[in-house]
C-alpha positions as CSV (number, residue, x, y, z in Angstrom):
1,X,67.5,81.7,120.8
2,X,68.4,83.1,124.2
3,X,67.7,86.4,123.9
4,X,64.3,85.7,122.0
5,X,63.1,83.9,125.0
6,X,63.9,86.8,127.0
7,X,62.6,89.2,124.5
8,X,59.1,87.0,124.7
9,X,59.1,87.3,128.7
10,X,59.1,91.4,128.5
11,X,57.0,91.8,126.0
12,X,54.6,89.7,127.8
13,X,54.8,91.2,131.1
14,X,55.1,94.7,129.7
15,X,52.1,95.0,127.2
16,X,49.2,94.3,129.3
17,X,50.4,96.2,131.8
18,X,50.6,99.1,129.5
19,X,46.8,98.2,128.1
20,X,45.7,98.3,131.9
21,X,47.4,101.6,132.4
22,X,45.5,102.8,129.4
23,X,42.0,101.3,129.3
24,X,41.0,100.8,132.8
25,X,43.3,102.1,135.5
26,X,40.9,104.5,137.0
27,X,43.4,106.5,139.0
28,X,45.7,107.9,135.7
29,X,44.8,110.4,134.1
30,X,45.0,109.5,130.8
31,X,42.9,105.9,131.5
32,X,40.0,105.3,128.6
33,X,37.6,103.9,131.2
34,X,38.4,106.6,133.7
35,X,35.0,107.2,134.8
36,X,35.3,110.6,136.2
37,X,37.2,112.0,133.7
38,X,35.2,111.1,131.2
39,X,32.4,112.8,132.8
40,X,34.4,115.9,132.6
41,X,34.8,115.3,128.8
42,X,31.9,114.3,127.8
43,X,32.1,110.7,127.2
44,X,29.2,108.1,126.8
45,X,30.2,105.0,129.0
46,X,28.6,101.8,129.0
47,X,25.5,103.6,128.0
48,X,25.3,106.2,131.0
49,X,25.6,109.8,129.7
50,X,28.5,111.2,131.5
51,X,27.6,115.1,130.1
52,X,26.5,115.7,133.4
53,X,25.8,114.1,136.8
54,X,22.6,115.5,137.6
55,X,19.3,113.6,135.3
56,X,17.0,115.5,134.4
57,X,13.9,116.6,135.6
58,X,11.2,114.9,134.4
59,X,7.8,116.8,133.7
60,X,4.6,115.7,133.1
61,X,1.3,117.8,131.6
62,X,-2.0,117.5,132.7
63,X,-5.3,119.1,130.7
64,X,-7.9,121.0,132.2
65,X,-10.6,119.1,131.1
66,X,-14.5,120.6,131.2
67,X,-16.1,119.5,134.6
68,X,-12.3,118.8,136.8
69,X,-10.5,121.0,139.4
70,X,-7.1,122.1,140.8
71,X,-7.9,119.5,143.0
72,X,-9.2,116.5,141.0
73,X,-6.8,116.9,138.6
74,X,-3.5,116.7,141.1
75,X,-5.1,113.8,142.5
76,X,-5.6,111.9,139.5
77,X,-1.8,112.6,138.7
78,X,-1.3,110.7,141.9
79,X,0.2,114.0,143.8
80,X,-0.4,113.7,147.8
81,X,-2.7,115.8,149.1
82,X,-0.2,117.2,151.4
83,X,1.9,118.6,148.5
84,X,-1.4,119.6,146.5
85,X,-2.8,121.0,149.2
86,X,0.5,122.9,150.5
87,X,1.0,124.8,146.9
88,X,-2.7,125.6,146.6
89,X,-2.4,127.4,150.3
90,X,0.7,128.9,149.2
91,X,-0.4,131.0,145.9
92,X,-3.9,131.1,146.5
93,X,-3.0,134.8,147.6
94,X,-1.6,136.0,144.6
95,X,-3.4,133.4,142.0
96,X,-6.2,131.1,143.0
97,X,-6.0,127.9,141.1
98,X,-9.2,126.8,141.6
99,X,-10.1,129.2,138.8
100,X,-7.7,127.3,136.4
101,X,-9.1,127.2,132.9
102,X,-10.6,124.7,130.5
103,X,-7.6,124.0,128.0
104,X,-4.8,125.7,130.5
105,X,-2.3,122.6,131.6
106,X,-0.5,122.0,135.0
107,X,2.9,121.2,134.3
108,X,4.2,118.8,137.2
109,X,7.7,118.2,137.9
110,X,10.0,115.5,139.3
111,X,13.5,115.0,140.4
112,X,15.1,112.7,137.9
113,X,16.8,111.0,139.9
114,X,14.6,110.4,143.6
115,X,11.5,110.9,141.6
116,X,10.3,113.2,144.5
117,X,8.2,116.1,143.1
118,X,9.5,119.5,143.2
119,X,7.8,122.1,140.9
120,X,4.3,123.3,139.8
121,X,3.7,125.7,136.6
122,X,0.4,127.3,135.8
123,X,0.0,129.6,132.9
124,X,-2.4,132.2,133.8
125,X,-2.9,134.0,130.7
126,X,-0.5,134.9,127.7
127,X,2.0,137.3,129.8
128,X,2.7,134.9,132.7
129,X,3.1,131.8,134.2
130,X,2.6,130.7,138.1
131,X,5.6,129.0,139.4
132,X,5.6,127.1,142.4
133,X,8.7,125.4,143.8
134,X,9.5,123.5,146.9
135,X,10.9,125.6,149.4
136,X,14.4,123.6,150.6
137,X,15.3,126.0,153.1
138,X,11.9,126.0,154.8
139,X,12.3,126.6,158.0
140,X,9.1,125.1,160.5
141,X,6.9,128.2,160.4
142,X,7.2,128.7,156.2
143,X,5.3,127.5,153.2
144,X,6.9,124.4,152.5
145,X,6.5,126.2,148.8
146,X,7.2,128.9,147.4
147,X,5.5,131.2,144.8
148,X,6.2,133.3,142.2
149,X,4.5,135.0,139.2
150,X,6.9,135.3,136.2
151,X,6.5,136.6,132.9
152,X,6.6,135.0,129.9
153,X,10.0,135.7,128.3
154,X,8.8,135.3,124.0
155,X,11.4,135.9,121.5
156,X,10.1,138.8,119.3
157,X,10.0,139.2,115.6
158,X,9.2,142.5,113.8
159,X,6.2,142.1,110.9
160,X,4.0,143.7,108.5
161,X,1.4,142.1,106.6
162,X,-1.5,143.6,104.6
163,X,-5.0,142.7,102.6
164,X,-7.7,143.4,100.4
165,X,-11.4,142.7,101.6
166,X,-13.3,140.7,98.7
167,X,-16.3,139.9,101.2
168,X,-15.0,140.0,104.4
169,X,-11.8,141.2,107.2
170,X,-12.0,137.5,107.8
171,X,-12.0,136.2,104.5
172,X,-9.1,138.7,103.9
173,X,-7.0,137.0,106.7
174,X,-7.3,133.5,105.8
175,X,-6.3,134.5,102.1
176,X,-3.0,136.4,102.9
177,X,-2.7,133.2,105.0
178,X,-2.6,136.0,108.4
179,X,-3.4,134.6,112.3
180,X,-6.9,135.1,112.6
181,X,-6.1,136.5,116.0
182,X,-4.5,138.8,114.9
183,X,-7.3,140.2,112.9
184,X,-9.4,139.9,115.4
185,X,-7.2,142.4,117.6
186,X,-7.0,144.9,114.2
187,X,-10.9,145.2,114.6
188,X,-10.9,145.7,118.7
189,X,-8.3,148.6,117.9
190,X,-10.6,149.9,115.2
191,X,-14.0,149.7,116.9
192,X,-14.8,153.1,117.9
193,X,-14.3,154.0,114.0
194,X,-15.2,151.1,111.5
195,X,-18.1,149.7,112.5
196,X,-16.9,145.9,110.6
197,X,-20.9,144.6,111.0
198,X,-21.6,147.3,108.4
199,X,-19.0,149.8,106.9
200,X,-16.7,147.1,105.1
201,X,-16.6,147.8,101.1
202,X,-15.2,145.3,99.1
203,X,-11.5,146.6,97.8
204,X,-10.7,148.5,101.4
205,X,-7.6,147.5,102.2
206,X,-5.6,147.1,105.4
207,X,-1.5,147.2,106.9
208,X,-0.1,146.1,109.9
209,X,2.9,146.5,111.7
210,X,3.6,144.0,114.7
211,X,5.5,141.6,116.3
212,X,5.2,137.8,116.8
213,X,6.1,135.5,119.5
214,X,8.2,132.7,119.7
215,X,8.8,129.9,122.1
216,X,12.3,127.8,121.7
217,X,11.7,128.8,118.2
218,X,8.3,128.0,117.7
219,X,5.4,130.8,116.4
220,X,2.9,131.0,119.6
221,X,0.6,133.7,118.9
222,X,0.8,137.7,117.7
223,X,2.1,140.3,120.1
224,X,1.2,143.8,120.2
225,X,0.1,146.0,117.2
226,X,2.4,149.0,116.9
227,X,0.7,150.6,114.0
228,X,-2.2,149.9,111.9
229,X,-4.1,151.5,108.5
230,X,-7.5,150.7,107.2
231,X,-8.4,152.6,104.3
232,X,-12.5,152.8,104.2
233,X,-13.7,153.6,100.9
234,X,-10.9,155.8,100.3
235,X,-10.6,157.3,104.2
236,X,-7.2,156.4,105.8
237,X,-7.7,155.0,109.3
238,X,-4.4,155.0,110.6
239,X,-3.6,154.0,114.8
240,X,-0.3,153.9,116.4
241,X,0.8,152.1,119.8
242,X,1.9,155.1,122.6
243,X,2.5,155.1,126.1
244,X,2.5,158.4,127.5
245,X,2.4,157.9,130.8
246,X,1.2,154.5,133.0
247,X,-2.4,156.6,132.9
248,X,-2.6,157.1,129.6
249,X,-1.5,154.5,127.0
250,X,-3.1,153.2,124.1
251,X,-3.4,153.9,120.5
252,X,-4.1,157.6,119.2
253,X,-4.5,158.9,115.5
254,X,-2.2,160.6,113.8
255,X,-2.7,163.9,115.7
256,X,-2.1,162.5,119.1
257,X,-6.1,162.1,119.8
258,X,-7.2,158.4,120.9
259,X,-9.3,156.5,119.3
260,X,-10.8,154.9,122.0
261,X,-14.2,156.2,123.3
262,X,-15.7,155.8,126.8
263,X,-17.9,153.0,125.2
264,X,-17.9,150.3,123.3
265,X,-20.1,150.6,119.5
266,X,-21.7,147.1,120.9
267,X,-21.4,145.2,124.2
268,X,-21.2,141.9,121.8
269,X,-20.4,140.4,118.3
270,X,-24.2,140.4,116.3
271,X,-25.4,139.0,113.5
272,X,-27.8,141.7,113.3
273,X,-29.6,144.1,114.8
274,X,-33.2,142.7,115.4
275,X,-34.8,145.4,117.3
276,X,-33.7,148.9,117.2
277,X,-34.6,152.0,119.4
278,X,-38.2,153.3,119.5
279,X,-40.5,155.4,121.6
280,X,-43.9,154.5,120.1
281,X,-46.3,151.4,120.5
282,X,-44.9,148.2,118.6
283,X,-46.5,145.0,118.6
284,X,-45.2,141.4,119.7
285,X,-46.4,138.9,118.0
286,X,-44.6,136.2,119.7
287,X,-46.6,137.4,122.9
288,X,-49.8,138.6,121.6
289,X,-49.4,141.8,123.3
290,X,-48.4,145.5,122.4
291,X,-45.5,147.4,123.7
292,X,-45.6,150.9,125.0
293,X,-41.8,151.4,123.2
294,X,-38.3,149.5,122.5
295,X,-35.8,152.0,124.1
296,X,-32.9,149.6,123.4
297,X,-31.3,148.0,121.1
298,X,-31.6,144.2,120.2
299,X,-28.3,142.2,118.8
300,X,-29.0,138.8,117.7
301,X,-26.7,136.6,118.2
302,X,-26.3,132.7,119.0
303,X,-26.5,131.5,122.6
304,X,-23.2,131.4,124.8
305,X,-22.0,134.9,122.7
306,X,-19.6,136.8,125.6
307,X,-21.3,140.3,126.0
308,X,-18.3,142.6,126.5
309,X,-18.6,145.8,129.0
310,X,-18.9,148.5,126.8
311,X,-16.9,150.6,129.6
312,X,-15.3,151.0,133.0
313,X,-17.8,150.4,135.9
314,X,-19.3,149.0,138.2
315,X,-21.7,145.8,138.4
316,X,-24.7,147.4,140.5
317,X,-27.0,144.3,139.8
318,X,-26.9,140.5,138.5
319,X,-30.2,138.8,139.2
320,X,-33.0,136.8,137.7
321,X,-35.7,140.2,136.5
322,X,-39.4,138.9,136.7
323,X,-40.5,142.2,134.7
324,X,-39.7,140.1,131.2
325,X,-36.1,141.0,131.4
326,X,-34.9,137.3,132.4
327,X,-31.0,137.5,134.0
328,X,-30.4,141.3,134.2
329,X,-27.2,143.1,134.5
330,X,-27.1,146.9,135.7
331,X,-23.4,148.8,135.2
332,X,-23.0,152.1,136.6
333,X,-20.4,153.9,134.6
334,X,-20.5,157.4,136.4
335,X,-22.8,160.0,137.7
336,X,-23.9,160.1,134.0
337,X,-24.4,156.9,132.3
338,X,-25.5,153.5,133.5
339,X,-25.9,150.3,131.3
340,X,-28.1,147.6,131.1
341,X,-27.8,144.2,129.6
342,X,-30.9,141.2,129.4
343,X,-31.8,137.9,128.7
344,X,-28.6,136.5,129.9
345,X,-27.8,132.9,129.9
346,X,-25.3,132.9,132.5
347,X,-23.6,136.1,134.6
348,X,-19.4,136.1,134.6
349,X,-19.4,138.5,137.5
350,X,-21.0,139.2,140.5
351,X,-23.0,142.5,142.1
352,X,-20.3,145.3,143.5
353,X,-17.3,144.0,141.0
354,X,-15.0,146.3,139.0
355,X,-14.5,145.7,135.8
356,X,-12.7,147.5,133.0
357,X,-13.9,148.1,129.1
358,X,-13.7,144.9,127.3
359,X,-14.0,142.4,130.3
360,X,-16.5,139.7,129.6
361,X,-19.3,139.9,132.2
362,X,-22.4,137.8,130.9
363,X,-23.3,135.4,127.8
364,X,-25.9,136.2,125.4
365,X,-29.6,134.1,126.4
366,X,-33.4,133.6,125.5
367,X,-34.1,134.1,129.5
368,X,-37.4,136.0,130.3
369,X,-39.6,137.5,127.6
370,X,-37.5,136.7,125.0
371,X,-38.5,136.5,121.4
372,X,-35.2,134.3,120.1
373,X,-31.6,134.2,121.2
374,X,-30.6,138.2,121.7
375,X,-29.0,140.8,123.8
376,X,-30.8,143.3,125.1
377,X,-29.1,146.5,125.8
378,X,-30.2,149.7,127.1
379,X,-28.3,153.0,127.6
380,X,-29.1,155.6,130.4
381,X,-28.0,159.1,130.5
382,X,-29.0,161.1,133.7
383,X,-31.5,158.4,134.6
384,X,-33.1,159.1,131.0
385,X,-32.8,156.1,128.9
386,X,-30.9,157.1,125.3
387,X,-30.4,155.8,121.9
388,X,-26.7,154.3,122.3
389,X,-26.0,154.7,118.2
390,X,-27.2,158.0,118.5
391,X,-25.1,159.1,121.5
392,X,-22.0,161.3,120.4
393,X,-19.3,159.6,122.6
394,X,-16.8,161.4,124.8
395,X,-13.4,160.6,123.6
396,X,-10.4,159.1,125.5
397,X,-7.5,161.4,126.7
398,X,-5.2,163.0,124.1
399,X,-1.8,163.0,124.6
400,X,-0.3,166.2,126.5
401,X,1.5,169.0,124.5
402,X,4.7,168.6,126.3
403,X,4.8,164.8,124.9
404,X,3.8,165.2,121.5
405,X,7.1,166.1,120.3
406,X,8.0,162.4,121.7
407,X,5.0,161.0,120.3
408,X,5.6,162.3,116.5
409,X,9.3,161.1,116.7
410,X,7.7,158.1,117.8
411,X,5.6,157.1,115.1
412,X,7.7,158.9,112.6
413,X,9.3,155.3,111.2
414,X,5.9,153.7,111.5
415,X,4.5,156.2,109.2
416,X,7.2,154.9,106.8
417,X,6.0,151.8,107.1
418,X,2.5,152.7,105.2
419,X,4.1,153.9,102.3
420,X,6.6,150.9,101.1
C-alpha cells in the first residue's frame, strides 16, 4: 500500500509536467503551442495563419466610369491628395493618367498590415501595365514614387482554327465558336486584298494559326497571328508573321512581298457606299441645288463610327469648314498624296500630330452639308484630286534577298500547317 502511495505522488508530479513540456512550453523545441515554430512549419494556431508573418496586401479596383478622372476617381477611393497627386507628378512623363480610359481600372494597394497605401497599377493597353510604387528610400529631393512601365507577362498557347462563310466572316466566327477579335484582326491583315464589304462568296473558307493569352490560367484575349489563308472563290490568300528587321516587319505573301499598301481600301467600316466618284453635274435633292461633281467617295455608316488613317502622316488641319464640309480633317502623307476626311462628329487628334496607318483620328458625323450620317473622303495626288478605288497602290517593302533564305525557313512549318 506503501509503495502505491508513492507510485500515485510521481505520477502526479511527473505527467503534467511532461504535458507542459509538450503542449505549451514555448522555449522546447518540440512544444505543440510553440508559436514560432509553428510558423516555420506551417501551423494554423488559434486561428492566425502562421504560413507566413507578413499579411497580405490588400488591393482594391476602381472603374473608369464615363464622365470621372485620374483625379476624381482617387478621391472617391478616399486616397490623399498628397499621394494622388505625388504619383500623377511622378509618371505623367512617361504615361499621363489623365488620359485613363473608359473601362480601364486603377488597381490600389495597401499594406496588410498598417493599411498605409503603397502601390498604383494602370493598364495602358494590352502589352503593358503602369506601375507605380512608393519610393522607401526616397531621399528629400526624389519622387516620393517611383514609376515603371512593365509588360504584360501572358502565358502563351499555340492554335489553329478554321471556317466556312455561309453569309458572313462574322457569322463564320460565332459558329466555329472563334473570338470575334480575333476575326476582326484576320480581316485588318487581309484588307489590302479581300475587300470583306464585297468580295465574300458563300463556301470561301478560312485557317489560322495563332496564339492565345492567358492570365493565372485564364483565356484573356488572342495574340498575334503568325499565319493566315483565305481562299476567295478558289484563290488562296495566304499571309505570314516576319520580322526582318525593326524597319520592316509585318506580314508578306508567300514570295516575301507585303501585303500591306501605303493606304488603307477605306478610312472606316461602311455599310455602303452612298456616293461614289464623279466629275459631272449631279443633283441634291436634299438641298435643292446642283453639284458641279462628287470627286470622293461617300461611306455610310452610323454616327460615332472611328474613321481610321488610311496611312502614315501628318494632321495638317482639324477645324469646323464653312464651305459644306462641316469638321474637316486634311492628312498630308508625302509630297504626293494628301487626304481629306468630312462631316466629322468629333476630331481624336489635333493639327501638326503624327500618326501612323490605322490610328483612329475622327468619328464619322452629319456636320455641314450633310445628306445623312457619312464619311466623306477625298484623295489628292499632286494637288489633283483622284478616285481612291481606282488608284493602283504602291506596295509595302519586300523583304531583302539576303533574308529570304531566313524568311522561307521561317514559314516553312507554317506552310504545313495549311495542309493538315
Amino acid at each position: 500500500m506503501k509503495y502505491i502511495k508513492i507510485l500515485i505522488v510521481i505520477f502526479c508530479l511527473v505527467v503534467p509536467a511532461f504535458i507542459w513540456q509538450f503542449f505549451y512550453n514555448t522555449s522546447s523545441s518540440f512544444g505543440y503551442f510553440n508559436l514560432e515554430k509553428n510558423k516555420e512549419i506551417g501551423l494554423e494556431v488559434l486561428g492566425e495563419e502562421m504560413v507566413d508573418d507578413k499579411i497580405s496586401d490588400i488591393e482594391k479596383d476602381i472603374l473608369v466610369e464615363d464622365g470621372s478622372t485620374y483625379g476624381s476617381l482617387m478621391k472617391d477611393a478616399g486616397v490623399d491628395y498628397s499621394d494622388s497627386n505625388g504619383i500623377y507628378q511622378s509618371s505623367v512623363d512617361i504615361y499621363d493618367l489623365a488620359k485613363v480610359r473608359l473601362g480601364r481600372k486603377l488597381k490600389l494597394f495597401y499594406d496588410g498590415e498598417t493599411n498605409e497605401f503603397k502601390k498604383f497599377i494602370y493598364q495602358i493597353d494590352s502589352e503593358e501595365i503602369l506601375l507605380v510604387e512608393k519610393n522607401t528610400e526616397a531621399s528629400s529631393t526624389d519622387f516620393l514614387w517611383k514609376t515603371e512601365i512593365k509588360k504584360i507577362e501572358y502565358e502563351l498557347k499555340r492554335k489553329v482554327v478554321s471556317g466556312e462563310i455561309k453569309s458572313s466572316l462574322y457569322e463564320a466566327a460565332l459558329r466555329a465558336d472563334i473570338d470575334t477579335r480575333l476575326i476582326i484582326e484576320l480581316a485588318n491583315i487581309f484588307q489590302w486584298n479581300v475587300d470583306f464589304a464585297m468580295d465574300p462568296r458563300v463556301g470561301d473558307t478560312f485557317k489560322i494559326v495563332y496564339e492565345e493569352r492567358y492570365l493565372d490560367g485564364q483565356y484573356v484575349m488572342p495574340g498575334r497571328i503568325f499565319a493566315a489563308r483565305y481562299v476567295n472563290a478558289g484563290e488562296n490568300n495566304d499571309v505570314y508573321y516576319f520580322e526582318e528587321s525593326e524597319d520592316n516587319k509585318g506580314y508578306f505573301d508567300g514570295e516575301a512581298n507585303s501585303v500591306q499598301r501605303m493606304f488603307l481600301k477605306a478610312p472606316v467600316a461602311f455599310k455602303y457606299i452612298s456616293s461614289g466618284f464623279t466629275t459631272g453635274k449631279r443633283y441634291i435633292s436634299a438641298f435643292h441645288t446642283y453639284s458641279s461633281s462628287h470627286m470622293a467617295i461617300d461611306y455610310a455608316a452610323d454616327i460615332g463610327t472611328p474613321i481610321r488613317a488610311v496611312g502614315n502622316g501628318t494632321v495638317v488641319s482639324a477645324y469646323y469648314n464653312t464651305r459644306g464640309y462641316g469638321n474637316f480633317l486634311t492628312l498630308r502623307h508625302n509630297g504626293i498624296y494628301t487626304t481629306r476626311y468630312a462631316h466629322i462628329s468629333k476630331f481624336a487628334v489635333k493639327a501638326g500630330v503624327k500618326v501612323k496607318q490605322g490610328d483612329i483620328i475622327a468619328y464619322v458625323g452629319n456636320t455641314g452639308n450633310s445628306t445623312g450620317p457619312h464619311l466623306h473622303f477625298e484623295m489628292i495626288k499632286n494637288g489633283v484630286k483622284i478616285n481612291p478605288l481606282r488608284e493602283v497602290l504602291p506596295p509595302g517593302k519586300s523583304i531583302k534577298d539576303e533574308n529570304k533564305e531566313r524568311f522561307f525557313e521561317n514559314i516553312k512549318n507554317l506552310q504545313e500547317e495549311f495542309i493538315k
